[in-house]
C-alpha positions in Angstrom: 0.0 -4.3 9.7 0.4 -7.0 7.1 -3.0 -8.7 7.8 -4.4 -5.1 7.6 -2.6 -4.2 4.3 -4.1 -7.7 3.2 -7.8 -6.5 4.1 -7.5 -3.5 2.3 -6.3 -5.5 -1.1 -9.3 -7.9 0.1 -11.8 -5.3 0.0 -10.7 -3.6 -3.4 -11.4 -7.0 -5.2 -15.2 -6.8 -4.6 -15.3 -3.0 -6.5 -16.7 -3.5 -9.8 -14.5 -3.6 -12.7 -15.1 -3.5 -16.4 -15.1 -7.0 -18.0 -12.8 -7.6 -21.1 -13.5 -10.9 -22.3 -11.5 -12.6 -24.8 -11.4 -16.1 -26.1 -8.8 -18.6 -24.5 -9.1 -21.8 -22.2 -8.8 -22.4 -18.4 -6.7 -25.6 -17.3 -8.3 -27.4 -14.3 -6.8 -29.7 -11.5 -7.5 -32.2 -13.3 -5.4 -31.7 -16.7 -9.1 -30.9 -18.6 -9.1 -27.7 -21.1 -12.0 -25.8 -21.4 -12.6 -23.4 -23.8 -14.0 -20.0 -23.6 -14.2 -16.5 -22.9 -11.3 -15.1 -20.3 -12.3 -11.8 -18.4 -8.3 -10.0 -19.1 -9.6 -6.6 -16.8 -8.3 -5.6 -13.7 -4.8 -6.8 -13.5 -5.0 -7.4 -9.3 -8.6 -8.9 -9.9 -7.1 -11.6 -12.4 -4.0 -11.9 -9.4 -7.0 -13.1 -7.5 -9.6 -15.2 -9.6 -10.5 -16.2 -13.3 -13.3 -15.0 -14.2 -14.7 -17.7 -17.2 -17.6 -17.9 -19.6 -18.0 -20.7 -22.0 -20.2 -19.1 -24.4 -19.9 -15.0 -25.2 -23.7 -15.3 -23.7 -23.1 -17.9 -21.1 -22.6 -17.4 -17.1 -20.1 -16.1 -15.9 -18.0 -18.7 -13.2 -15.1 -17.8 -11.2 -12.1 -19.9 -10.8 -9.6 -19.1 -8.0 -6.1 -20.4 -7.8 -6.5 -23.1 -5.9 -9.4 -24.3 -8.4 -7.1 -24.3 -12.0 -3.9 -25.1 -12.9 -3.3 -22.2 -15.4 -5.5 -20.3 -18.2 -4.0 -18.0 -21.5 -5.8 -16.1 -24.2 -6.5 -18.6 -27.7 -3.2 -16.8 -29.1 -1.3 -17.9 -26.1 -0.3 -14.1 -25.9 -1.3 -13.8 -22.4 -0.9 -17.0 -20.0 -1.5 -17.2 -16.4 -0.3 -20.0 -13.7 -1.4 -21.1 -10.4 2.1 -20.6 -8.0 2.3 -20.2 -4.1 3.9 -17.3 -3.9 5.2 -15.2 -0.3 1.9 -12.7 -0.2 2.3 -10.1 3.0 1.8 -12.4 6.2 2.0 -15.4 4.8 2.2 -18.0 1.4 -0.6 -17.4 -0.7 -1.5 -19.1 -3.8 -1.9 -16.5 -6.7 -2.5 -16.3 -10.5 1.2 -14.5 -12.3 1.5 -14.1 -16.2 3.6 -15.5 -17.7 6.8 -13.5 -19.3 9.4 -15.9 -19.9 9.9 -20.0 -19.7 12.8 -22.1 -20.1 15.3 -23.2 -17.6 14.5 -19.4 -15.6 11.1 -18.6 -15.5 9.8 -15.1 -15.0 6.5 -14.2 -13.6 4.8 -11.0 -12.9 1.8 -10.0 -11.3 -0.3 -6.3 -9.7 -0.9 -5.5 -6.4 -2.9 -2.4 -5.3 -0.7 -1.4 -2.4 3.2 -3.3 -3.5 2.4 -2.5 -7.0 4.1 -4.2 -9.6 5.3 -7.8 -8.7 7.5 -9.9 -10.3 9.1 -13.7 -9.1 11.9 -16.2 -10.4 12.3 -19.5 -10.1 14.1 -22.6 -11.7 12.8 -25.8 -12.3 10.6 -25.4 -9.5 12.3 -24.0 -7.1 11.4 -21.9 -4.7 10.2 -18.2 -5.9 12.6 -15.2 -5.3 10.2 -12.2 -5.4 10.6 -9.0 -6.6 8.8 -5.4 -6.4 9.7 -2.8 -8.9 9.8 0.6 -7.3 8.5 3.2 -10.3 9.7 6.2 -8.4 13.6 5.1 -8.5 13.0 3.1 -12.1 14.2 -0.4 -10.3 13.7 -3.3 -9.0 14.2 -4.3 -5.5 14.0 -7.8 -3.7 11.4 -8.3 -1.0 12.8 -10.8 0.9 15.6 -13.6 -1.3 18.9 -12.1 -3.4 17.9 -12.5 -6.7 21.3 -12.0 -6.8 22.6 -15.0 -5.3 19.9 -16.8 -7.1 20.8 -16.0 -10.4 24.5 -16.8 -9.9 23.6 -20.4 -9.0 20.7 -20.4 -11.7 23.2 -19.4 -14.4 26.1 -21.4 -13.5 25.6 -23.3 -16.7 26.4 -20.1 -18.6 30.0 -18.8 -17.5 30.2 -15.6 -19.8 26.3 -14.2 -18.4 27.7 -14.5 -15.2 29.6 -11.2 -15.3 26.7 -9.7 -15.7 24.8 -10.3 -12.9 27.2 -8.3 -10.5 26.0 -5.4 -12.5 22.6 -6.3 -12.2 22.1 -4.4 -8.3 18.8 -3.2 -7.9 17.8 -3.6 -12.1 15.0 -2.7 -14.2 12.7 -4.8 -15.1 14.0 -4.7 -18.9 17.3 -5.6 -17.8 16.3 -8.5 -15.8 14.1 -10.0 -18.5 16.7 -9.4 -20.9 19.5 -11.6 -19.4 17.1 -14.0 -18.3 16.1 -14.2 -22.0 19.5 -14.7 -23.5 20.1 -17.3 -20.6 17.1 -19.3 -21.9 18.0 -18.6 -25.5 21.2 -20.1 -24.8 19.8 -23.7 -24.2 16.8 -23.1 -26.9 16.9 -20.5 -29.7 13.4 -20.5 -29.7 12.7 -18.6 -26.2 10.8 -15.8 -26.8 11.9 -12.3 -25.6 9.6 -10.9 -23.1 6.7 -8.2 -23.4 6.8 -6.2 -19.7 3.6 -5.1 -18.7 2.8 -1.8 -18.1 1.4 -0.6 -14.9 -2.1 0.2 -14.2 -1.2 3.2 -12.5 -1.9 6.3 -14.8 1.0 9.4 -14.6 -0.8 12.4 -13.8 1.0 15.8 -13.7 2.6 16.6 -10.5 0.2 19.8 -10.3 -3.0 17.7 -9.7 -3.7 16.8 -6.2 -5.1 12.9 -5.3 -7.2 12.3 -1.9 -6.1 9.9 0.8 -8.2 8.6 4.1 -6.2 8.4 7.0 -7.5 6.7 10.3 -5.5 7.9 12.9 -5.3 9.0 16.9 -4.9 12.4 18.3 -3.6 12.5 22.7 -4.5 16.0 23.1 -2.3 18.1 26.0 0.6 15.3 25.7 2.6 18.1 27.9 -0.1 17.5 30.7 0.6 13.5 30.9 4.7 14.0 30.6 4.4 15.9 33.1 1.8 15.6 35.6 0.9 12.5 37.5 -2.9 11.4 37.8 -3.5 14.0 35.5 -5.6 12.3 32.7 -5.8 13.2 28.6 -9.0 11.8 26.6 -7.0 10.3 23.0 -9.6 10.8 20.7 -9.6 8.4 17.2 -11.0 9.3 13.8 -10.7 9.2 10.1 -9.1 12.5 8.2 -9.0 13.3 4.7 -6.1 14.6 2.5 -5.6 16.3 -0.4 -2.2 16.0 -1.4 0.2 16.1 -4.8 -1.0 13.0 -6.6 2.5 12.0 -8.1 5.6 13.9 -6.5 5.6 13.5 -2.6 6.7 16.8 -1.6 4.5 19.8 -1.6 1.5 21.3 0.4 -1.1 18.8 2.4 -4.2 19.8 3.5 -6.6 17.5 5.6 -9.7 17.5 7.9 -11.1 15.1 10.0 -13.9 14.1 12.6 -12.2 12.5 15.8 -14.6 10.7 19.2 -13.2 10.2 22.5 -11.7 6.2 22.5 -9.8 6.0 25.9 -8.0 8.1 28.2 -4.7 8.1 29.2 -2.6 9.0 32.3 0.3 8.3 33.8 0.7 7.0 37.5 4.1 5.7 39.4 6.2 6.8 36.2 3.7 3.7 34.4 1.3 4.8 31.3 -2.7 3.7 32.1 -5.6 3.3 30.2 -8.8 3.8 31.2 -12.6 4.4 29.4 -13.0 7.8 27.8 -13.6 10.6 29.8 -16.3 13.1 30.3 -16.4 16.2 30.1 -18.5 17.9 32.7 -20.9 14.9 32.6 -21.8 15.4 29.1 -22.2 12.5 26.9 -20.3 13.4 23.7 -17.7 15.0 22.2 -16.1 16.0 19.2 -13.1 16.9 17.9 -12.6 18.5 14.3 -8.5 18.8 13.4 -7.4 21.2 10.0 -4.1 20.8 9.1 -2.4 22.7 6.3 1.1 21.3 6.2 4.0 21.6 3.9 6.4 18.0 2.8 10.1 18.8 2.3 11.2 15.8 0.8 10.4 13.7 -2.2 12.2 10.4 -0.5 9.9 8.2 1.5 10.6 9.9 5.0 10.1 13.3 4.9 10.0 16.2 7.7 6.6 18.4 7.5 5.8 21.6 8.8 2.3 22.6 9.6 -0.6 25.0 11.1 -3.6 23.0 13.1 -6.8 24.2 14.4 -8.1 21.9 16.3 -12.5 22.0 16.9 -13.6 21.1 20.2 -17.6 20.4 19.9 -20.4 19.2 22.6 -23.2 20.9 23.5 -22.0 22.9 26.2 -19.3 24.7 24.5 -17.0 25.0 21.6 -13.8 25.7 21.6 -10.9 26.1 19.3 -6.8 25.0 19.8 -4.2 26.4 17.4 -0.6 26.2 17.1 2.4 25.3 14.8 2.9 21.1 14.2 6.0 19.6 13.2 6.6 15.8 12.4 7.3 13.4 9.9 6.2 11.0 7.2 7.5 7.7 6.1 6.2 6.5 2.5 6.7 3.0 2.1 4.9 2.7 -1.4 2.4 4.4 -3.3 -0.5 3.4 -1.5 0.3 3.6 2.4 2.2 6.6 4.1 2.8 6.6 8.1 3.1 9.4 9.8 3.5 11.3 13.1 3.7 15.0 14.6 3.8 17.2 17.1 1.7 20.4 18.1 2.5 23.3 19.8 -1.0 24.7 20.9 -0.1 28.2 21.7 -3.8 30.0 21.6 -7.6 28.4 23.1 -10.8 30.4 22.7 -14.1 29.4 24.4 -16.6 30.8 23.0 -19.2 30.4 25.6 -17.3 32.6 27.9 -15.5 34.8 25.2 -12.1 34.4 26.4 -8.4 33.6 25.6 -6.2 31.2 27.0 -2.3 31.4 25.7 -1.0 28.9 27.9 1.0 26.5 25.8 0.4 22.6 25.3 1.6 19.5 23.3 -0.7 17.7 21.6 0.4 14.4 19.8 -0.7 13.0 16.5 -0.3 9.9 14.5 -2.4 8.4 11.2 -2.3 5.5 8.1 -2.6 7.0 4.8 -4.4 5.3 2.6 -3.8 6.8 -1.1 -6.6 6.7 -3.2 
């Protein structure tokens, strides 16, 4: 899931951004300054690479981490260093601003599906990383205890050390600041520091946002708890969402276009799979889900209740499944949401032969939002 999460971040680099150049210098490897124009645009892009001109006319060339030490704007307002850094799977090196220096360094940097980043360190030590969570206004660690760190950090500083119990899950204000006076302690000229703001706009709660969802759907899940040799085509697609852009609770509705992948079955009380089924020897099939569904909870698992009708297509017949759903979500950040349900197919029409079936059936349904 991490090397996924990873690809995604991957593939939003190479969208086009626009360029904000300003003048400032790149360090290299090897200790020379070079002087120029610094692209300052897309706050995960510059995570990423440094993009560089020498002249306001001149080619552009892009440095990655593992190519410069550290570049800043010709004010110094803005500087960026190279640091290996824990980055989903593994250590990755990556470019973070600067916001404070002195014996506790604070560092900050964007990431399209975490969000806003930011790491600690001391003379250095290893990086404790942190991700601020916007919906609950704090910061929360990721994998060290800043906690623990900043009590052995600040051990010099008996009276800040009070402090830090309070300090449980912070804001990113509150964290700079005692890190600030901490410095300022040893040298009165630390500066205080400026906390970026995210890239991510507020939109009112009323607007909806889009998501992509790839996902799997095992129709007549009843038939394969229940029957043995009885196979079940699961059929895997994309959908897409509309949803509340901001709050998490509220109505969803989503469409999708699913094929026939493998088939399922269950034999000796063991779960097979096979190739894809067909259906009366034809060579295709498609399968359309609607879902309107309603979120209960703003929290980052949430119960949903839904209606589905579900589009059977090939060209022998068409036929349509629809039923009550009921399942839930789990939100781990802005960008990704997992989530799983249940359908209770309670009507089928063919409409080759005109007819009604009410016999009941499970299906089973499972997707990766991807919030756009």
């Amino acid at each position: 899931m991490r090397l996924f999460l990873a690809f995604l971040g991957a593939l939003a680099l190479s969208l086009p951004v626009q360029a904000t150049f300003q003048q400032g210098y790149v360090v290299t490897l090897g200790g020379d300054t070079l002087k120029g124009n610094i692209d300052m645009g897309s706050p995960n892009a510059m995570a990423h690479h440094c993009r560089f001109k020498s002249t306001e006319t001149g080619k552009v060339t892009r440095f990655t981490p593992k190519e410069l030490k550290s570049f800043a704007t010709i004010d110094l307002s803005r500087r960026f260093v190279s640091e290996t850094v824990p980055y989903y799977f593994k250590d990755r090196r990556l470019f973070l601003e600067v916001l404070l220096t002195g014996r506790i360094n604070l560092y900050y940097t964007y990431d399209l599906v975490l969000n806003d980043l930011f790491y600690l360190n001391k003379r250095d030590a290893n990086l404790v990383d942190l991700m601020f969570d916007w919906d609950k206004n704090k910061l929360i660690a990721l994998k060290a205890d800043y906690v623990k760190f900043l009590k052995k950090a600040m051990v010099d500083a008996p009276e800040l050390l009070p402090e830090i119990e309070h300090l449980k899950n912070p804001t990113p204000y509150a964290l700079s600041d005692l890190v600030g006076r901490y410095n300022r302690r040893f040298d009165k000229s630390a500066k205080t520091a400026v906390i970026p703001q995210s890239p991510t706009v507020a939109k009112p709660d009323k607007q909806m946002g889009l998501s992509i969802s790839p996902g799997m759907i095992i129709p007549g899940l009843s038939d394969l708890l229940y029957s043995e040799d009885k196979p079940t085509n699961a059929f895997c697609g994309l959908s897409i969402i509309k949803r509340p852009r901001e709050k998490r609770n509220g109505f969803y509705v989503s469409v999708g276009a699913y094929l026939p992948t493998f088939s399922v079955t269950t034999k000796n009380n063991k779960l097979l799979t096979t190739p894809a089924l067909k259906y009366s020897g034809l060579d295709y099939m498609l399968l359309i889900p609607v879902n309107a569904s309603y979120h209960f909870s703003k929290n980052k698992l949430q119960p949903m209740v839904g209606l589905d009708v579900q589009t059977f297509l090939n060209s022998y017949d068409t036929w349509f499944l629809a039923g009550p759903s009921f399942g839930l979500s789990y939100t781990p950040c802005k960008r990704i949401s997992f989530s799983c349900s249940l359908q209770y197919i309670m009507t089928q029409f063919f409409t080759k032969y005109i007819y009604y079936d009410t016999s009941s059936k499970l299906n089973l349904e499972t997707g990766i939002s991807i919030n756009l």
